[in-house]
N, C-alpha and C positions, 0 to 999 in steps of 0.2 A: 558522388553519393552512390554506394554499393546497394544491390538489392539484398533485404532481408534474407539471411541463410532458410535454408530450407527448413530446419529444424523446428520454425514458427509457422509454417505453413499449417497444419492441425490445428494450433490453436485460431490462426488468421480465420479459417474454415469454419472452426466451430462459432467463433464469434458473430459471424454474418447472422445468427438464429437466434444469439444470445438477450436475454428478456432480465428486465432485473430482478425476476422469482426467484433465477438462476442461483443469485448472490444472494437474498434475501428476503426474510417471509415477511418481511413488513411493505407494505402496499404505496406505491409514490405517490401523492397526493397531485392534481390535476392542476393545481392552481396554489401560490401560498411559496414560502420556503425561501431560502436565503442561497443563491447559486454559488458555488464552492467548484473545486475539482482539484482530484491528485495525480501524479508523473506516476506512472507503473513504469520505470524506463530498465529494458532489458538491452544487454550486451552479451559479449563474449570475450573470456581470455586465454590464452595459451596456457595451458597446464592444470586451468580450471573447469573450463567449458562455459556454459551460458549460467547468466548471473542476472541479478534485479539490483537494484540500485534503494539503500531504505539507509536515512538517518535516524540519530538518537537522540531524543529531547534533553534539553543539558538540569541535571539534576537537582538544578534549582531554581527554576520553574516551578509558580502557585501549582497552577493543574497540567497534570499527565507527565510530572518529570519522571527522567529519565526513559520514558515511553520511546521504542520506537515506531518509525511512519513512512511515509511514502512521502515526499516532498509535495508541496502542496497548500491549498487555504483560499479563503476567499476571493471571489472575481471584484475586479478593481471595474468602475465603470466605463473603461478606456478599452479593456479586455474585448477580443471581437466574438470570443467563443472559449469551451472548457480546453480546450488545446491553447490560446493565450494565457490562462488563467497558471493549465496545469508549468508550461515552461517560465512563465515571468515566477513562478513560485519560486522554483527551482532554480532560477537564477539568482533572485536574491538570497534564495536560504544556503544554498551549498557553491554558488559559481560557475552552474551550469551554463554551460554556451548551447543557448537555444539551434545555432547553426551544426551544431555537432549529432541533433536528434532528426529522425524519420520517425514523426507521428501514421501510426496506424492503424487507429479502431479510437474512436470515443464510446464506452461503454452504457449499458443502460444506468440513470441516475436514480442512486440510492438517498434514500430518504433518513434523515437522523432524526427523531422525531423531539429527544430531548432538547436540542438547539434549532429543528427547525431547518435544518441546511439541506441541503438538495447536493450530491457527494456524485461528480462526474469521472470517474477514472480513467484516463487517458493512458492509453498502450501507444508506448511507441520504441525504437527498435536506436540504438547507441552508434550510430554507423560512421562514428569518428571520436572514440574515448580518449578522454583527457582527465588530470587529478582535477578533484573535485575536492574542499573541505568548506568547514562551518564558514560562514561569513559575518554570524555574527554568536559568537560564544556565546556571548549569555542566554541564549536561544537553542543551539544547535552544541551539541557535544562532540557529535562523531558521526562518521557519513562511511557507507561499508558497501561494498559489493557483494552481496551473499548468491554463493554458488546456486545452481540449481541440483546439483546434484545432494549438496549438503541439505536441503531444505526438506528433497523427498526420501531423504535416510530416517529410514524408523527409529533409526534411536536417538534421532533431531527430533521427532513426533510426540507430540501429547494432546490433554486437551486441557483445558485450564477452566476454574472454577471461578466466577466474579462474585463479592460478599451479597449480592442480590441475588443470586440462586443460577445467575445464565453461567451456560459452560460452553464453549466455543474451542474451534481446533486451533492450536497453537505451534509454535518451531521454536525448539533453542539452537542457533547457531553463532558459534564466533563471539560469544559471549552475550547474545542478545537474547531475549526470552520475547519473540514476534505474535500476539496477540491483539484480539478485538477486530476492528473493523481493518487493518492491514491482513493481519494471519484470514480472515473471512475470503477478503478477496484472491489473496494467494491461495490457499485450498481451491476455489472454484477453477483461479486459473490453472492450476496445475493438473487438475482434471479433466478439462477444457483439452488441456495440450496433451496430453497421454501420455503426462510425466510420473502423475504420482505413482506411487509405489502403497500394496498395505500396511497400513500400519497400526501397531493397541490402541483403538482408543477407550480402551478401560483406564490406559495411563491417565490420571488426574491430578493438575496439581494446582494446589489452594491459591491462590491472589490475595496477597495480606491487605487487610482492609486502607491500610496507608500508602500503598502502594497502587491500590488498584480502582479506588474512586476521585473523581466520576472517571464513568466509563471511557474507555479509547477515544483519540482525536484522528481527525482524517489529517492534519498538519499543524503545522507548527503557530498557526495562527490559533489558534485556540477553537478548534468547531468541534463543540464538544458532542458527545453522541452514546448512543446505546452501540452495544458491540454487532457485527452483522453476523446473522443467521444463530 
């Protein structure tokens, strides 16, 4: 197991301080919630650079199809913590080999208040990549490594509009339009890490009401939620 490149060392740094305001304005509740957690799992490839790992809900799925997400969903009662929770996710949904990851920061939990879920984000670093695809179709459509570089290009950047009035920072990369409670946390990490780049967010674009309710899932298990921040 290689140590993490250096390139993650800012965000590793930033995170030791990091509070869940950080991500969003909505307050964790002390007690109460349904414990969830999602894989933020970053790598790196030759010719690309460092990348995040996000599938895409297969588009025929009741709620959030087509949506993409972070792999991820509810903690099983066997789960020992949001680092079992986030890899056993990920192994079922895409065929992640849990021995292939270096978990590194469980972040503060975000509170979804429409479902009630308690949303653990778990950073961990790819230190042995292997193909990864849907495991099961009818769930999982598509499973993508989106660059980092492509993410923090302005003209990957916008912000998007939900038919309830929220507008939140968004990415279209590689064909995907990255929004809700994924694009939330990506924007914070990406600033975290002293990646992002400026970019319009006067850029707005509508969310068609069939398309875009209910709001964002943290996975493919269905935890349905308001968008963050």
């Amino acid at each position: 197991m290689s140590r993490p490149p250096g390139w993650l060392d800012p965000l590793l740094r930033r995170l030791g301080t990091a509070r869940a305001e950080d991500f969003t304005r909505l307050a964790t509740p002390e007690s109460g919630g349904r414990e969830s957690a999602v894989l933020v799992l970053l790598g790196e490839e030759s010719g690309t650079g460092p990348d995040v790992l996000v599938l895409q809900r297969a588009a025929t799925l009741r709620n959030h199809a087509g949506q993409p997400a972070f792999p991820g969903g509810a903690a099983d009662p066997e789960d020992t913590d949001a680092s079992a929770t986030a890899l056993r996710e990920a192994n079922e949904e895409v065929d992640l080999d849990p021995a292939s990851v270096t978990v590194l920061a469980e972040l503060p939990k975000l509170w979804i208040p429409v479902s009630d879920f308690l949303v653990t984000p778990v950073l961990a670093w790819w230190h042995d990549p292997h193909p990864v695809h849907p495991r099961e179709p009818a769930e999982v459509a598509h499973v993508a490594r989106l660059p980092i570089a492509e993410l923090v290009d302005p003209e990957n950047r916008m912000q998007v509009r939900h038919p309830s009035g929220w507008i939140g920072p968004a990415f279209s990369v590689r064909g995907m339009l990255v929004w809700g409670f994924t694009a939330g946390v990506l924007n914070t990490l990406l600033e975290m890490g002293g990646w992002a780049r400026p970019w319009p967010r006067s850029r707005v674009v509508e969310l068609p009401p069939t398309g875009a309710a209910p709001a964002p899932s943290a996975g493919t298990d269905a935890v349905d939620e308001s968008p963050v921040r």
